[in-house]
N, C-alpha and C positions, 0 to 999 in steps of 0.2 A: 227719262226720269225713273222709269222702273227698272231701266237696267243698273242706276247708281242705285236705287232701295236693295236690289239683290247682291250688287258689288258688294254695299254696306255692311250687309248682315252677314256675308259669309266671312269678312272680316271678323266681326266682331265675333263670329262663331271660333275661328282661327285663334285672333288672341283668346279667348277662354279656355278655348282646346290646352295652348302652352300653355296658358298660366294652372291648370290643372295638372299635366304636366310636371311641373316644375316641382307642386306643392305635394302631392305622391310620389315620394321618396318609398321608392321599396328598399326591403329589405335585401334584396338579392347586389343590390349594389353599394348597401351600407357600408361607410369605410371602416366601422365597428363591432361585423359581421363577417362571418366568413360560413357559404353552403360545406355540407356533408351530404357524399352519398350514404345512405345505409342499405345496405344489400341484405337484409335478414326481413325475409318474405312475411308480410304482416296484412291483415285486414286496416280500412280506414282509421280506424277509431283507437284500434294496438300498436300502431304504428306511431299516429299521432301524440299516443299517451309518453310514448317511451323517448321522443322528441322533448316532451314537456318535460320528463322526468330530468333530463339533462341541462337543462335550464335554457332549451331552445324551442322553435316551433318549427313547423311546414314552411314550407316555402315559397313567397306567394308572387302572381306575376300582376303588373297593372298596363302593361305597356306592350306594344311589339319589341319592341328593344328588348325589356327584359325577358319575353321569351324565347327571340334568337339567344341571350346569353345563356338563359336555361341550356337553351339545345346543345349550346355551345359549349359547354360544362359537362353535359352529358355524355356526347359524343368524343369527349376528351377520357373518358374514362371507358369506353367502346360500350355504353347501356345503348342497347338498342329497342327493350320493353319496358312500354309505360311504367312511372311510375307517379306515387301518390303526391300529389302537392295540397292547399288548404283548399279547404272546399267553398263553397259559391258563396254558404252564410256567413265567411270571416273573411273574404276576398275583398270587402272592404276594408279593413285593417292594412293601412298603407303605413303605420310606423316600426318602430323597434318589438319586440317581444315584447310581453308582459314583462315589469318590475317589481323589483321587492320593497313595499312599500311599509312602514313604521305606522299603526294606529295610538295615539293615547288619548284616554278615555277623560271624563269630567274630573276637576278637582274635586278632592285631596285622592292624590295618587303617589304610589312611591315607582314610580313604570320608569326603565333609562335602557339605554342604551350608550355602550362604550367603545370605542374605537379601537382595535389590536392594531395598535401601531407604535410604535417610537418618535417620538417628536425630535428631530433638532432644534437650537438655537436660532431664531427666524428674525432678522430683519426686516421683512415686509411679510406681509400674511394675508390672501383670499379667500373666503371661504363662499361658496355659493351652495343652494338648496333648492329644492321645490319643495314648497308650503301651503297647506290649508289648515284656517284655523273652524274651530268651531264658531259660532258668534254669538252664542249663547253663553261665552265661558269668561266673563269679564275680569280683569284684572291683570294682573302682569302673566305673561309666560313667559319664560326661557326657551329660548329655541334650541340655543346647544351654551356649553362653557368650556372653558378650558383652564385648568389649575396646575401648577404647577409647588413642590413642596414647599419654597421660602415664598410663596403668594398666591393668595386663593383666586382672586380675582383676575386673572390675565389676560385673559379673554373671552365676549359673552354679547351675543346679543339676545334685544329683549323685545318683545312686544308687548303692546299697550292695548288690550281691547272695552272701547265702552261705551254700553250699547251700540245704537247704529250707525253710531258714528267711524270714521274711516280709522283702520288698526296704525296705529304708532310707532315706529323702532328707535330703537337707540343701541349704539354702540359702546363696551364696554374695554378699553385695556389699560394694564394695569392699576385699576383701581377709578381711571378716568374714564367718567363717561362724557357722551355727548348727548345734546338737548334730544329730547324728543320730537321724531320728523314724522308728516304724514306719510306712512309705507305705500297700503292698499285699502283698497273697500271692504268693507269688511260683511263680503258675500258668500261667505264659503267655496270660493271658486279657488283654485290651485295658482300659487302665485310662484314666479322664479325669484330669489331674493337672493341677492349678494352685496357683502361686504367687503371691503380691503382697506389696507391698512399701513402706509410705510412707517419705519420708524425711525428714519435717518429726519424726516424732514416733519413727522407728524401730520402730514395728511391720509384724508380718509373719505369713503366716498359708500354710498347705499345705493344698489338700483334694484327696482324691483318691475319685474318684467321686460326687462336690456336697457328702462329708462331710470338715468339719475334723478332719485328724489331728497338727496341730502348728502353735502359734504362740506368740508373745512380742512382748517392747519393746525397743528400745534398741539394733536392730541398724543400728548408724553412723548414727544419726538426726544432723540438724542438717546433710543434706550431700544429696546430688542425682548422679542417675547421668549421667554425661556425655553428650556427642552426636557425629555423626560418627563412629560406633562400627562396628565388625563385629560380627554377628550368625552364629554358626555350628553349625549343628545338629549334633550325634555325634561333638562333637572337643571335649578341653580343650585351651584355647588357653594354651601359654606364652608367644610372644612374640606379636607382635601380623597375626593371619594364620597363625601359623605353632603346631602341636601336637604332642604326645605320644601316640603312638598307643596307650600302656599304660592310658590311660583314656581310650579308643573306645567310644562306644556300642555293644550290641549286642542288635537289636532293632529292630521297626517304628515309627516315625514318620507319625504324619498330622494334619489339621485343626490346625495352629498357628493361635492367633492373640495380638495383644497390643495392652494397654490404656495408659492414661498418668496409671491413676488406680486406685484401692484399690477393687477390687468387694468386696460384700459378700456373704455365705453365701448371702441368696435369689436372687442373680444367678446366682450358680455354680450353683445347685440348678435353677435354671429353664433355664440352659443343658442339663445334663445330661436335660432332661427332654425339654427342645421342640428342642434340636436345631439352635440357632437361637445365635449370638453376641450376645452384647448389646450394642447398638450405640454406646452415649453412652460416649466415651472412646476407642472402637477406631480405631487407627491402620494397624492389621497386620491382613490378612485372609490367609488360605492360599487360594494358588494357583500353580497348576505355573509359570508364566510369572514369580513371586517370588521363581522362587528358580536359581540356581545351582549345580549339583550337579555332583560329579565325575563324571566320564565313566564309572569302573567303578563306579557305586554304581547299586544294582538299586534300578528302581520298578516300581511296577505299580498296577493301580486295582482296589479293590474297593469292598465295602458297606461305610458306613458304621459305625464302633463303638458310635457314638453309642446311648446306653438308649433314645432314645425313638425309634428308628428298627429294633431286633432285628424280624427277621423270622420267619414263622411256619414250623413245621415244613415240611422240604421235601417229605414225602407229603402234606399239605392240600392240598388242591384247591380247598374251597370258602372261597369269598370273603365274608367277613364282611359284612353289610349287603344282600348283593342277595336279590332276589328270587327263592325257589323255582325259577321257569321260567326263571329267567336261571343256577341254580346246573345243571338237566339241560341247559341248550345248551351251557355251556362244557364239564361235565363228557364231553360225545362227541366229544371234538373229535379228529377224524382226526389222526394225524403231518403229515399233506398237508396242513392244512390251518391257518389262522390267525385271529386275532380281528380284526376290523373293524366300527369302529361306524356304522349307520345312522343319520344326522341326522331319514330320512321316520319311522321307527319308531320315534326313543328311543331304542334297546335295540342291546348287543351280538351280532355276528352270525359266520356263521360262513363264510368263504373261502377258495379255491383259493391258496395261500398265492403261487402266480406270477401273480395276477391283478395288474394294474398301475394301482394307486391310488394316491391320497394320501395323507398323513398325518400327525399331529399329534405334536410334537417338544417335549419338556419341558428348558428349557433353566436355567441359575442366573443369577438375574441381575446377580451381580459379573460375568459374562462377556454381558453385554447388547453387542450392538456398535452398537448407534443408529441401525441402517443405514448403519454405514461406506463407502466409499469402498475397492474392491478396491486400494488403493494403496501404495506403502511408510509413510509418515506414518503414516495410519491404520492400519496394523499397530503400529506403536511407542504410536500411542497407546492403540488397544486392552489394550496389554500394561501399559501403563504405568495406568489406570484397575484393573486386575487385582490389578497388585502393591503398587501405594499409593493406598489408596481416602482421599478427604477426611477429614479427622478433624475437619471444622468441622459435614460436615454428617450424622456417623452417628447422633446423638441424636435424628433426626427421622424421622416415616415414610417410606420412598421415594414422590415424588412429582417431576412435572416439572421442578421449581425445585432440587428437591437433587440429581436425576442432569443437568442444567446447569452446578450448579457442580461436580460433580467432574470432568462433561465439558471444562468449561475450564480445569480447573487441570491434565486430564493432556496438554492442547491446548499450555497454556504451557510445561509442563515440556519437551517436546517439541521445540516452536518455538527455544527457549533453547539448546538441543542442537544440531538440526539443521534448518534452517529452509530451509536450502538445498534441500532434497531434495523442497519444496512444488509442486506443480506443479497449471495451471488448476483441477483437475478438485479439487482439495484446497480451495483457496482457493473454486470457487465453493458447497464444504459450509459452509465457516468463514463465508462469508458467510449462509446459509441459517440457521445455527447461532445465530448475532447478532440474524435477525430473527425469529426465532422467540422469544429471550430479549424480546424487547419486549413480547412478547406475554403472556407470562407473568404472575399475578399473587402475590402473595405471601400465600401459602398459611400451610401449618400450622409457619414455622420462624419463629426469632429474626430480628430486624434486620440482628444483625452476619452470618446467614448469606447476608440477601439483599443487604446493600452488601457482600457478597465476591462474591456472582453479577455485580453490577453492573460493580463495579472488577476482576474476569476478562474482562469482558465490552469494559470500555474498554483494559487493556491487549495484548487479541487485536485489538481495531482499530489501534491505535499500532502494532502488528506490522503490520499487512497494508497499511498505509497508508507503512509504511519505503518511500523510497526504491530499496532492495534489490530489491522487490516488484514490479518495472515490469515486468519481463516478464514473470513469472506473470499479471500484470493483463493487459497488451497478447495473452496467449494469449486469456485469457478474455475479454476485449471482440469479439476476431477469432472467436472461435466466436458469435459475438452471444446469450449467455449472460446478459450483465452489460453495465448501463449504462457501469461506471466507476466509479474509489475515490470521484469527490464524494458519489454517491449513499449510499455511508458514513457522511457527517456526518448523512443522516436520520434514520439508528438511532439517531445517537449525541444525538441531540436527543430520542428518545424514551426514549432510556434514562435522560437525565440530569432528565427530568421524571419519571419511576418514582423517580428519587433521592432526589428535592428532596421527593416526597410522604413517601415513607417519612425522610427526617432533619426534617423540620416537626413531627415528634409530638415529638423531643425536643428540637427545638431547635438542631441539630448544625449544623456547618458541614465541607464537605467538601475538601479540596485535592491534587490529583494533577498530577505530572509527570512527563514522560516524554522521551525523545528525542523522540518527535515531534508532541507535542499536552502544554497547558496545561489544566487544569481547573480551576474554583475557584466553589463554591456555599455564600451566607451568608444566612442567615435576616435581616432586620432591620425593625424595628420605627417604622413612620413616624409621623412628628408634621408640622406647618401648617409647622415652620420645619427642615426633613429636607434634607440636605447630598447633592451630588451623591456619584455612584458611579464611581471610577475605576477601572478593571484594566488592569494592566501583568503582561503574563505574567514571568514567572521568568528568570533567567537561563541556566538549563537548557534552556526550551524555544524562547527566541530565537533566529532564524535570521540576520539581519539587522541588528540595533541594536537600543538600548535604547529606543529611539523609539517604538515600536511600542504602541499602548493605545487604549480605548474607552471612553469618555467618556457616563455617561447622565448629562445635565445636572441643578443643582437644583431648577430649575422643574418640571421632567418628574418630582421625584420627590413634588413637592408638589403636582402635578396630580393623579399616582396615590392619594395622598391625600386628597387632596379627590373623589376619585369614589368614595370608601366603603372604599377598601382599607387597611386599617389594618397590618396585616403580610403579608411578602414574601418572597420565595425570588427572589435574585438569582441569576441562573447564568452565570457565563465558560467559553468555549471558546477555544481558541487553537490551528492545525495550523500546527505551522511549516516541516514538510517537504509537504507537498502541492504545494507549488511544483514542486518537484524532483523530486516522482516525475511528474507530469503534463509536466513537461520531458523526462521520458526516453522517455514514451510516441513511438511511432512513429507509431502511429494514433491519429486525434484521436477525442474524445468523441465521446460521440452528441449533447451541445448543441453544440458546435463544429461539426456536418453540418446544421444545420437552417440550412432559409434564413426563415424565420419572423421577421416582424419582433420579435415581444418578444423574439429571444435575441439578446444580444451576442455576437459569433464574436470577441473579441480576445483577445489572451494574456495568461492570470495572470500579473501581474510581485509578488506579494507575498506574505504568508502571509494563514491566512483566519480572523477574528475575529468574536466574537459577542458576544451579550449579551442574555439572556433575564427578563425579571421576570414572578414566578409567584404566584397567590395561590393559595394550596394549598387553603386554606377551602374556595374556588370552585371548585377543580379548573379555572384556565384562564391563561391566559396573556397581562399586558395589553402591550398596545401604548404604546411609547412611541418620544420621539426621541432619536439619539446621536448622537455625533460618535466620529468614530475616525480616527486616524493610521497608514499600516502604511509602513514604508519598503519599497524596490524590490529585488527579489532579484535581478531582472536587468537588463544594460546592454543598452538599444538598439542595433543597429544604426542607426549614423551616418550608411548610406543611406537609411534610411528615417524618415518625423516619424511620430511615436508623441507619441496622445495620453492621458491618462490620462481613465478612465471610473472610476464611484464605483458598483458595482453589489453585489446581492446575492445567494445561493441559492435562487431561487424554486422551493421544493416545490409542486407541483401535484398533488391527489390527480387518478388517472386519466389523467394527461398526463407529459407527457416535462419533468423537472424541469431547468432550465437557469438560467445567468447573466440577473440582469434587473435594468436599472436605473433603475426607477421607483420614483418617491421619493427619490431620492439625488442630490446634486450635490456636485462638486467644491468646495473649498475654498480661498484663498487657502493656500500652505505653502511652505516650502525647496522647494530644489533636487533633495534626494534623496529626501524623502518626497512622500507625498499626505493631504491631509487632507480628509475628507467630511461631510456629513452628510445624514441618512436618518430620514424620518419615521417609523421603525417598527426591532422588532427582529428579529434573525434571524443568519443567518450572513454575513458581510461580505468582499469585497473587492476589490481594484481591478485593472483590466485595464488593456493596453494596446493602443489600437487603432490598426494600421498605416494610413497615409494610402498607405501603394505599393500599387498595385495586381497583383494575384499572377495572372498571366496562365495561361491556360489551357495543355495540350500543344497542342489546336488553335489557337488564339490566336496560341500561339508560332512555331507554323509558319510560319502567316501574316505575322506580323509580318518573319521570314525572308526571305520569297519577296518580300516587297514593300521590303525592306532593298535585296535582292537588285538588285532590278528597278532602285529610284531612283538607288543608289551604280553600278549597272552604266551607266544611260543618261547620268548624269552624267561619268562615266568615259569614253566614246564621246565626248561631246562636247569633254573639255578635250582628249584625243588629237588630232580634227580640226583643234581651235585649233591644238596646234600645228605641226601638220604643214603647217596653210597659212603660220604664221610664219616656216617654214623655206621652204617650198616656192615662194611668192609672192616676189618680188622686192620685197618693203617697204621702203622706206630705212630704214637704221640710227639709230636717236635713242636717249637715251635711257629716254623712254617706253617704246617699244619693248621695250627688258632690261626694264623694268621686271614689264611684262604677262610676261611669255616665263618669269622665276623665279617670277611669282603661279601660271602655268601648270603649273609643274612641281611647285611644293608640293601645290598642291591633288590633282593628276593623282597621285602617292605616297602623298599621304592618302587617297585614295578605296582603292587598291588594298590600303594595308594595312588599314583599314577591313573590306575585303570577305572577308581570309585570318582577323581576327581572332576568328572562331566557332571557327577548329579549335585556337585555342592557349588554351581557357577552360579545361581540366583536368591543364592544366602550369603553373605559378605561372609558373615561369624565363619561359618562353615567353611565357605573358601579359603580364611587368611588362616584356619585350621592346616586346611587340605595342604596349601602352599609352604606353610613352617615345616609338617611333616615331611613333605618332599625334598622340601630342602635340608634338613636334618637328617635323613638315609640318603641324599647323594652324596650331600659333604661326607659323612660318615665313609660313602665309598670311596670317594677320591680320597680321604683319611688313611683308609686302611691298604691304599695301593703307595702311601706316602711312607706307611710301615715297612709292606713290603719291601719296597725299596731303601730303606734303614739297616731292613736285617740282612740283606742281599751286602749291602756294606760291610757290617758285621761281618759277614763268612768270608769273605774276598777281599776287602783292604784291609781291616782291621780285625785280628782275632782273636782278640784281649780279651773281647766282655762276657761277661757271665749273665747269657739270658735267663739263666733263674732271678736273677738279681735285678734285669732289665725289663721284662717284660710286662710289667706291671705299668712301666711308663709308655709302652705299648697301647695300653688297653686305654690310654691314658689321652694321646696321643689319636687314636683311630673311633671313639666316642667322646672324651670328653672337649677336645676342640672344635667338632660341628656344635653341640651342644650350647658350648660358649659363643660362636661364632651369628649360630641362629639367633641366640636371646638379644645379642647386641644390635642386631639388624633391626628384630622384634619391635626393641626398646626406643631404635633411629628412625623409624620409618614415620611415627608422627598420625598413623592410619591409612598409607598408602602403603601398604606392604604387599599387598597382591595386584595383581592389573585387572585390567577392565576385562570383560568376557572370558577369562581364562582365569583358572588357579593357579597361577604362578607368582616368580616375584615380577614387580612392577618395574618400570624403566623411570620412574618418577622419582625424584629426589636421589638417583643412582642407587636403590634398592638390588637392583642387579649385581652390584660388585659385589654385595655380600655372598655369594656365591661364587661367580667370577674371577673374582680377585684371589680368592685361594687355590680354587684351580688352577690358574694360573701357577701360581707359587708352586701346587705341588707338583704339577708335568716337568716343570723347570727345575727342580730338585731333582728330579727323578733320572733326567737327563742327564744330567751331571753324575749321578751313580752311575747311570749304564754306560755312560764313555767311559769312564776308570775303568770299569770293571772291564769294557772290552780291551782297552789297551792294556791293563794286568794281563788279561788270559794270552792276547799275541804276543807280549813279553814271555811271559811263563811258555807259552808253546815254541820258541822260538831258543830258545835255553835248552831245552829239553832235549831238542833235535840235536845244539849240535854237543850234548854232554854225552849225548851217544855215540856219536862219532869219536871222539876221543879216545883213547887208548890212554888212558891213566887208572891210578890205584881205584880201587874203591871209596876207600877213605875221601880222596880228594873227589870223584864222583860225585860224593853226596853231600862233600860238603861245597864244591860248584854252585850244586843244584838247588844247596840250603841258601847260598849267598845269593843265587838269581831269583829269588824268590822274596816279596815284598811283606808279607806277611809277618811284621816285625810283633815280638811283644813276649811277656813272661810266659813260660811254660803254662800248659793248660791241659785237660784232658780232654780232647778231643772225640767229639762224636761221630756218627755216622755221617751227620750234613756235613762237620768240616770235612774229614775225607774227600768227600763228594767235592766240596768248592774251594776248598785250601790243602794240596798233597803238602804244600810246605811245609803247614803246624804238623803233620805226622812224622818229618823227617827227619822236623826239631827236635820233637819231642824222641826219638829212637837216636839220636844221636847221642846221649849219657849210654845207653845201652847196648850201644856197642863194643864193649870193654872184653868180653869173655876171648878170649884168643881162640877159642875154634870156628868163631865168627870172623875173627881177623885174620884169619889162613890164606883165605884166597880172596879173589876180586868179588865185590858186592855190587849187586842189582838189583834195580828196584823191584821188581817181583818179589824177591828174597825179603824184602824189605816187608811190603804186605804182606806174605808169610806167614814171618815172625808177632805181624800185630796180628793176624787171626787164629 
């Protein structure tokens, strides 16, 4: 008999042991919680504080369990020295951290609190609380309302207190309410209340503490609570915003949260038990940063109310679960001193509570910060994950893929706001963020939650790839952080193949656009006679013209077919602004710095286009060839020949990814596009490569100094000329002027030549500098155009009378540049000089105005100097053989006079003819030779000169 008494009771010991157990839920295994080491060496109580300060505490153990997982946590991060956990006086505290709890005070108060949130259109609606009312405060309270602008009344529940008798609710929507049911007692004690609401069928249900104390049908079924609403805790709202403070809540407020669907009794019941929200439906989480409160409305944080978290009397000491020697270590624990767990020993120990350790921080993980970025962005966006947690992905367990996507959607909401406020150090997480999603695979959720990871994922790239974004990028290139936005299209080619895998199971076809990227992926099923594949992005995300499309031919798709691939995942990409941000950069890429011959260093002139085919089966991706058209985002400069290259994004694992254009060539196309094609697929587009050559600073110098030198020695010499033209006693001729103004144009030209470096960063100045330049060259080419006139003059033709002519001379070698410049002046429109230099411009063909005469005049000049040679080998060739002859005189000269072309009326001949036409001398002496002692004997030409000197 005494041995069943002792069987008995150590039974009954046993069940009490689990059932203790069971109801000491620590923290350490909270599915709502997650530990933190902290390594920044702290006394008890500074350690502790800095825990609190984060919205977490200490860490606490009740169990052997949880302290092999302690150790187990520890030893996973290699701590091998104690550190701090909660000390012996809060080692009772088996629930959640303190909360952030809502006080309002006695009526008349104007005290609310508002919800930063967005409401949808809702069909069914849950809303549940923990409540204490005052009992002293009779009359109706509002607990919360919700208004929306064409109806104040939407939704509202209310309590009924009077005296001590048990408090009341009623449910309010749209304007219907229901009867008054008895809630709770009306003890001041914390009560769990929820409501819910469909609206399809108009049922409605109240439980307060997991138990149903009122429900029905028919309350405004057939209708839906609106969106874009206010939500406001401790106020009935009469207008909208605006309340009556005669039904003020009064009483504590905490743990809100709300659903967008009809929970059922064991949901409410399992809440009320575990402590835990039930996640499939929930929109609304409580948290201090949700909410909005008036400035005089009292909060404060305490222990949670929740049943399944009540703590144990506050004289126990001893801690449910542990071990006898671990219940006399805690229970001698000095004032002085604190709890600290050894990792070498297992076991909690006992410290100098100023001793400066480490220690382990229990934190919630709605307030997970991801390891943010100390920044403003990630402040807002912290806050904003806090206050509106995903409602796509609370159905699932928390795992990497569902805290992604609520990390992007509170990234976007953000960006959408305030995008300005991003800086490097933001953008290089957002990058990090992206390629860590690639990485991911898709775990324990639905489809539609991981094409919302994906499509979060592409429109955080279409942001950072804005335009807008160039100097957030040019910061983060210049800290040499970050390749560059191309290095963007890599993720984005990994993520849209995660895509293509996950819509192949159903079949799906995907399409996205955006300001700054096209996307578009189709499943399709090939056959021997399979039609090519065209993409022409959208009109949306066209930068350019309608031009612009990729081409996979239909030979290539019957090829793919014929090598065993029967179905496909075609994928389009299209950036249409990458242009224009890479235009705004200052600093070039890191493939733009390689001198490496596989990388092309030209300029993107277009947007960049792709075209991927995937066999999902296979998991790979086949090669094929395309053709693509992109038109030109930008105009060339007119000084420089730009040729167009047909290249692509050559990813390189392990290497520096850059432009490469192998496999690709140019196309026969218009004027304004380019048309390529490429034996493979990938990201596409076409550069332009300068033929000018981009001189170095040292380069330039040089080129300077030896400007310098060749204009200066040249300059020295036409001075000399003329100083001897002047200085020397020359005869006067016309030749003479002639040289003497070639002298002076050139000698003006050189000198403004040489001033023309300091007028490059004044326009006025420059298209000064440039008119004058051009007005003494032309002038010189003018007066070499003379030259070669009067050279005519003396040698074919030796009729004119340069007294008579020379005035069209002067006429001719000044006044034609003069005219020539002003017309250019007048055509040019304000492009008349070029970019970095003072000359003329290649724009609007400004150049020919100089050019083009030149031309004229070499080509004239030409045609003098061959006359004029083939006269003199005639004339010399006559000469010879008039010598050889043995005949009269007479006939001699008059031979000589007939071989001679120099036709025209008598003249008086000066010293230059002589010099360039003996014929006008022999013309001219042939009247005068009449005198018969001259006509005695045979005459020669010596005789001839003679007689004229």
């Amino acid at each position: 008999m005494n041995l069943l008494k002792i069987i008995c009771s150590n039974v009954i010991v046993l069940i009490h042991h689990c059932m203790e157990k069971v109801e000491s839920r620590t923290l350490l295994t909270h599915d709502d919680y997650y530990p933190e080491y902290v390594p920044d060496r702290q006394p008890w109580d500074v350690a502790r504080s800095l825990c609190l300060q984060r919205s977490g505490s200490f860490v606490m153990v009740s169990s052997t369990e949880e302290i092999e997982k302690l150790n187990s946590f520890l030893r996973s991060l290699n701590i091998t020295q104690p550190v701090w956990i909660e000390s012996a006086g809060m080692l009772q505290k088996t629930g959640p951290p303190d909360i952030y709890m809502l006080e309002f005070p006695m009526r008349p108060h104007r005290k609310s609190a508002r919800l930063r949130h967005k409401f949808p259109n809702m069909e069914a609606l849950t809303v549940c609380a923990h409540l204490q009312l005052d009992p002293t405060s009779h009359g109706l309270s509002t607990v919360f309302s919700y208004a929306i602008q064409s109806f104040i009344k939407e939704f509202q529940l209310q309590a009924q207190i009077t005296g001590n008798e048990p408090v009341h609710l009623a449910l309010l929507v749209h304007g219907s309410n229901t009867s008054y049911i008895t809630g709770f007692p009306n003890d001041a004690s914390w009560h769990f209340v929820c409501a819910s609401w469909d609206g399809n069928t108009g049922k409605w249900v109240i439980w307060v503490d997991g138990a149903v104390v009122g429900s029905g049908n028919s309350l405004n079924s057939t209708s839906q609570i609106g969106g874009d609403g206010l939500f406001m805790i401790g106020q009935d709202q009469e207008t909208y915003g605006g309340y009556n403070n005669d039904k003020a809540l009064c009483g504590n407020v905490t743990q809100l949260y709300m659903w967008d669907r009809f929970l059922v009794d064991s949901e409410i019941q399992s809440m009320e038990k575990l402590c835990s929200a039930v996640p499939f439906g929930l929109f609304f989480k409580w948290n201090e940063s949700a909410l909005e409160i008036e400035t005089s409305l009292q909060t404060r944080r305490g222990t949670s109310p929740c049943q399944g978290s009540k703590i144990q009397p506050q004289d126990q000491l001893v801690i449910s679960g542990l071990d006898p020697s671990l219940h006399h270590n805690l229970s001698i624990i000095s004032p002085k001193t604190c709890v600290a767990f050894d990792p070498a020993s297992g076991k909690p120990i006992n410290n100098l509570c100023t001793t400066h350790r480490g220690s382990v921080c229990l934190f919630p993980k709605e307030q997970l910060d991801f390891g943010f970025p100390g920044t403003s962005f990630f402040s807002q966006v912290s806050n904003e994950i806090h206050s509106k947690p995903d409602t796509n992905v609370t159905l699932f367990p928390e795992n990497d893929l569902t805290r992604h996507v609520s990390l992007l959607s509170a990234i976007l909401r953000v960006m959408d706001r305030e995008a300005d406020i991003l800086t490097h150090s933001d953008l290089l997480y957002l990058t990090e963020t992206i390629d860590k999603a690639t990485q991911l695979n898709k775990i324990v959720v639905s489809t539609d939650v991981f094409i919302s990871m994906i499509r979060n994922c592409l429109e955080l790239v279409s942001g950072l790839i804005n335009p807008d974004m160039a100097e957030q990028w040019e910061d983060l290139v210049a800290h040499g952080n970050y390749p560059g936005p191309l290095t963007m299209v890599e993720n984005i080619d990994k993520l849209l193949c995660m895509l293509a895998d996950v819509l192949w199971t159903e079949r799906k076809s995907f399409t996205m656009s955006t300001k700054n990227m096209d996307i578009h992926l189709e499943p399709r099923r090939l056959t021997p006679m399979s039609c090519g594949c065209v993409f022409k992005p959208s009109g949306h995300g066209v930068q350019f013209g309608s031009l612009d499309e990729i081409l996979i031919p239909e030979s290539e798709m019957q090829r793919v077919f014929s090598l065993g691939h029967k179905e496909v995942m075609i994928i389009h990409t299209y950036y249409s602004n990458l242009l224009e941000m890479l235009s705004r950069l200052e600093v070039k890429t890191h493939s733009d710095q390689q001198a490496d011959k596989r990388h092309h260093t030209g300029q993107l002139a277009t947007a960049v286009i792709s075209a991927t085919v995937r066999d999902v089966s296979r998991a790979e991706n086949i090669p094929v060839s395309v053709q693509y058209t992109l038109s030109s985002g930008i105009m060339a400069e007119h000084s420089k020949q730009v040729t167009p290259v047909c290249v692509f994004w050559n990813i390189m694992e392990g290497h520096t990814s850059a432009w490469s254009s192998k496999g690709c060539r140019v196309l026969p196309s218009p004027p304004d596009v380019t048309s390529c094609f490429c034996n493979h697929t990938t990201n596409f587009a076409v550069l332009m490569n300068y033929m000018e050559h981009r001189w170095s600073a040292k380069e330039e110098s040089i080129l300077t100094k030896l400007t310098f030198i060749g204009s200066g020695a040249s300059l020295c010499a036409l001075v000399v000329t003329l100083m001897l033209f002047t200085v020397l006693d020359i005869p006067k001729s016309d030749r003479t002027s002639v040289h003497k103004n070639l002298f002076v144009s050139l000698t003006c030209a050189q000198i403004v030549l040489l001033c023309s470096g300091s007028a490059v960063h004044n326009k006025v100045a420059c298209t000064l500098v440039a008119a004058l330049m051009h007005l003494f060259f032309m002038a010189a080419f003018s007066w070499m155009l003379v030259e070669g006139l009067l050279l005519w003059s003396k040698v074919v033709s030796v009729n004119l009378s340069e007294d008579r002519h020379m005035k069209y001379y002067y006429l001719i070698g000044w006044g034609l540049p003069v005219l020539i410049v002003a017309i250019t002046l007048a055509s040019a429109a304000g492009n008349y000089s070029a970019d970095g230099h003072c000359w003329l411009s290649v724009q609007n063909g400004v150049i020919w105005g100089f050019a083009g005469p030149v031309i004229f005049i070499i080509m004239v000049n030409i045609m003098i100097l061959t006359r004029v040679v083939v006269i003199t080998i005639t004339t010399a060739k006559r000469r010879s053989l008039m010598m050889t002859l043995n005949t009269s005189p007479e006939e001699q000269v008059s031979e000589q006079i007939s071989s001679e072309s120099c036709a025209g009326p008598a003249a008086d001949p000066g010293p230059d003819v002589a010099l360039w036409c003996p014929g006008a001398v022999l013309r001219d002496y042939r009247v005068r030779l009449q005198p018969p002692e001259l006509a005695a004997g045979p005459l020669h030409l010596p005789d001839i000169w003679s007689v004229q000197h």
